[in-house]
C-alpha positions as CSV (number, residue, x, y, z in Angstrom):
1,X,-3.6,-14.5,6.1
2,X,-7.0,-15.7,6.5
3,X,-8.4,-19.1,6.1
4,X,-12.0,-19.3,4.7
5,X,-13.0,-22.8,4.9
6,X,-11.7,-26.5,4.9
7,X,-12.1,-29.5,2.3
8,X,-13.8,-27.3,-0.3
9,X,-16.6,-26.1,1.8
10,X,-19.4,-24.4,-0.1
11,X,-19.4,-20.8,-0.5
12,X,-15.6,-20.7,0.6
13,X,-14.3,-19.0,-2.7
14,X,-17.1,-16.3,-2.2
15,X,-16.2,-15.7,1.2
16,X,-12.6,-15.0,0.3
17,X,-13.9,-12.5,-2.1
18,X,-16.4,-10.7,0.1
19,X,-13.7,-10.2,2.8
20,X,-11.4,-9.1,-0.1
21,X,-13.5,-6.5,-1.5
22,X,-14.4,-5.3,2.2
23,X,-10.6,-5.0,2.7
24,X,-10.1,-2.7,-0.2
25,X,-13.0,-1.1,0.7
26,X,-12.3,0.0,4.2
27,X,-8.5,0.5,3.0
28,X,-9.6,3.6,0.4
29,X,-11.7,4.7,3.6
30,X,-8.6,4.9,5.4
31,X,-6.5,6.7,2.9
32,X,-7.0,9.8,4.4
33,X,-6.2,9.2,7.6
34,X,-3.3,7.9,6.7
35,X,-1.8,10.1,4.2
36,X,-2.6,12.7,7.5
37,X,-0.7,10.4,10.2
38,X,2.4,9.4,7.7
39,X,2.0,12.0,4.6
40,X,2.5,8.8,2.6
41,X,0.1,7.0,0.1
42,X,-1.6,4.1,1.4
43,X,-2.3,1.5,-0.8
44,X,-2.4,-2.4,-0.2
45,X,-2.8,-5.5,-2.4
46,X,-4.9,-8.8,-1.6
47,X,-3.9,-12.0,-3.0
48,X,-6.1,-15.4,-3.2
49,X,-5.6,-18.5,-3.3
50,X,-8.1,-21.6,-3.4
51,X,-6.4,-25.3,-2.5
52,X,-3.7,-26.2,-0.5
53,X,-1.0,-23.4,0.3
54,X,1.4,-26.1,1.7
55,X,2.5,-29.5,0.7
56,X,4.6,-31.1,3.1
57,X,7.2,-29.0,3.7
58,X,10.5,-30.3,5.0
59,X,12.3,-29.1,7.6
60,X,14.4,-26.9,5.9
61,X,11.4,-25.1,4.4
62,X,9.0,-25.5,7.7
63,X,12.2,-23.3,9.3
64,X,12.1,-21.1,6.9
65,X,8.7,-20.2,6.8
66,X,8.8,-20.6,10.6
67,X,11.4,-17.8,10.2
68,X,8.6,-15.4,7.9
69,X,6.2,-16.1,10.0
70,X,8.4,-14.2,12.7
71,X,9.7,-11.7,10.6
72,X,6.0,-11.2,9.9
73,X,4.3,-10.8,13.6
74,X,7.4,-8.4,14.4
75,X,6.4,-5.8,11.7
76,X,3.0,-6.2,12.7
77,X,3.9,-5.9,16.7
78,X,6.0,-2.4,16.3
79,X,4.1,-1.0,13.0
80,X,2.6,2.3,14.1
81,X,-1.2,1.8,12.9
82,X,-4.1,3.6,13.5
83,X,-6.6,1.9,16.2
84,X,-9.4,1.7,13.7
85,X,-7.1,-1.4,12.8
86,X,-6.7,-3.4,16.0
87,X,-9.4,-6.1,15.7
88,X,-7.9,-6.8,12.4
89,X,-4.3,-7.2,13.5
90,X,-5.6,-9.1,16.3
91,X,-7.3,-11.2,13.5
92,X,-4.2,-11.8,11.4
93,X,-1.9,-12.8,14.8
94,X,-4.4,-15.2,15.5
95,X,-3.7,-17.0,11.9
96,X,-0.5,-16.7,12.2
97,X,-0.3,-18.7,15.5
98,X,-2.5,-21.1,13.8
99,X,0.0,-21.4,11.2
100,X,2.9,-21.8,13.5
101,X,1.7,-24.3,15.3
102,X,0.7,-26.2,12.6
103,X,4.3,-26.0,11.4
104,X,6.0,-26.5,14.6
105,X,3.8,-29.7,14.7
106,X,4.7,-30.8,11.1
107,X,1.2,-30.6,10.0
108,X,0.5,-29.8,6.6
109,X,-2.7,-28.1,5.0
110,X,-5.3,-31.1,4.1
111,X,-4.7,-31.7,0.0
């Protein structure tokens, strides 16, 4: 997850794309390297979104997405990935500590 701007700042929506289309980028440059480490295809998917992603959640859905948000930094933490990767993952902990918080708080994205 990455959050590109707040309150409809200019330039946000281009933003997202530009680090979308560097994501793909540098994933196809990776391909090889991973089909060597994990003889698997690598292939990954990037979803936007412009607005709010939440809208006052109650508590049984701020648990639950408390919960993903879990589920989510364990995969990352034991996921064997290449160290071309790190400042990335790094990157995505950091939002999802954001997010928490801002759960944990019962904060909700601005509308």
């Amino acid at each position: 997850m990455a959050i590109f701007g707040i309150d409809d700042m200019p330039g946000m929506p281009l933003r997202a794309i530009k680090a979308a289309t560097d994501m793909l980028g540098a994933a196809d440059a990776m391909k090889p390297q991973m089909k060597t480490m994990y003889r698997k295809e690598f292939e990954i998917g990037i979803g936007l979104h412009c607005g709010p992603a939440l809208s006052q959640p109650g508590p049984e859905e701020r648990a639950t997405l408390l919960k993903r948000l879990d589920e989510i930094e364990k995969t990352i933490i034991t996921a064997k990935t290449p160290g071309s990767v790190a400042d990335q993952l790094y990157v995505l902990r950091e939002h999802i500590t954001w997010a928490r918080t801002r759960l944990a708080a019962g904060a909700t994205a601005p509308p």
